[in-house]
C-alpha positions as CSV (number, residue, x, y, z in Angstrom):
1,X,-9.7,16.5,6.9
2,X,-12.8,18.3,4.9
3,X,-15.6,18.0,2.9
4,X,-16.0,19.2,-0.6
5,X,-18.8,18.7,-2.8
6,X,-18.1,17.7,-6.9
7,X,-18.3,20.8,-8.2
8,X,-15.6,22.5,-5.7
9,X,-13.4,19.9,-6.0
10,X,-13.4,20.2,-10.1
11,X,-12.9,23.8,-9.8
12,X,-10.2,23.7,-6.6
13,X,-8.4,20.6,-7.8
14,X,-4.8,22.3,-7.5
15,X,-5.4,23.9,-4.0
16,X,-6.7,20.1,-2.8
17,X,-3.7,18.4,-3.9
18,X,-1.6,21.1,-2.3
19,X,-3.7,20.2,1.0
20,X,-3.2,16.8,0.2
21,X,0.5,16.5,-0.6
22,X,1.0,18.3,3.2
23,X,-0.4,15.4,4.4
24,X,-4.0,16.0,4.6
25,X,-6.7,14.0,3.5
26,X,-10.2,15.2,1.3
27,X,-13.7,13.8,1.1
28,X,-15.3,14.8,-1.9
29,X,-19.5,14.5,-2.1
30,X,-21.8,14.5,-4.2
31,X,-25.2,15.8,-3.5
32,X,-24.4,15.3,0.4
33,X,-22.7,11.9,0.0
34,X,-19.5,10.7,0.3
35,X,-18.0,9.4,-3.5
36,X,-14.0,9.8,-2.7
37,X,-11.2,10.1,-0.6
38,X,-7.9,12.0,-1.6
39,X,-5.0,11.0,0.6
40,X,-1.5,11.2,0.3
41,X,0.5,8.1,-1.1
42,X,2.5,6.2,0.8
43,X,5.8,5.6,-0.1
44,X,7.1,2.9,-2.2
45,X,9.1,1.6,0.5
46,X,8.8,1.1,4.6
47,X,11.8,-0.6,6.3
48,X,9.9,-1.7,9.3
49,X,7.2,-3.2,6.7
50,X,9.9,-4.8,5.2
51,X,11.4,-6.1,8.5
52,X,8.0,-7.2,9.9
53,X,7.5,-9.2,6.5
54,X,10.7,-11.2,6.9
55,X,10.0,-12.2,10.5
56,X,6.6,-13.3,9.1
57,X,7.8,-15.7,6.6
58,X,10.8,-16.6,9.3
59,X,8.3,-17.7,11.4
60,X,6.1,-19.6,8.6
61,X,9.2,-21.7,7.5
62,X,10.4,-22.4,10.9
63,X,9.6,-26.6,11.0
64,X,9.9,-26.6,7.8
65,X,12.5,-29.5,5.6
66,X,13.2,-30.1,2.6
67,X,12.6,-33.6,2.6
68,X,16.4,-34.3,1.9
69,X,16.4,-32.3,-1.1
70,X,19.3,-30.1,-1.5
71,X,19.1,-26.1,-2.8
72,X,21.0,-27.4,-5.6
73,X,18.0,-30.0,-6.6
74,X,15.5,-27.3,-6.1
75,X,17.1,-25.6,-8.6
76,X,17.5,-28.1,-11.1
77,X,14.0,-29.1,-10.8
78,X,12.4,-25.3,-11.8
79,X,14.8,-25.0,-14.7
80,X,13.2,-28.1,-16.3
């Protein structure tokens, strides 16, 4: 990770993004202060997020009823 001030930045935009899309990251200044960040994206998808979600709402629902409603009743009642 570096610094760059505005005007560097404007004028090296396509060499940043090359350093960026590498996998490093930019602070950009202006007049000696930090204004942004460029960092790579993260992909749109992360199986152990995924996995770690699903335990999470395992978890939340375990205890859980459905007050003897059925999945079929459930149903019914959004459609309405």
């Amino acid at each position: 990770m570096h610094t760059v001030g505005v005007f560097e930045a404007k004028n090296g935009l396509s060499a940043l993004l090359d350093e960026v899309e590498a996998g490093g990251e930019v602070i950009i200044t202006r007049r000696g202060k930090p204004v942004a960040r460029l960092a790579p994206m993260e992909s749109g998808f992360s199986r152990a997020k995924a996995r770690a979600a699903a335990a999470g709402l395992r978890h939340a629902s375990k205890g859980q009823t459905l007050d003897g409603l059925s999945l079929k009743d459930l149903i019914s009642e959004g459609r309405r």
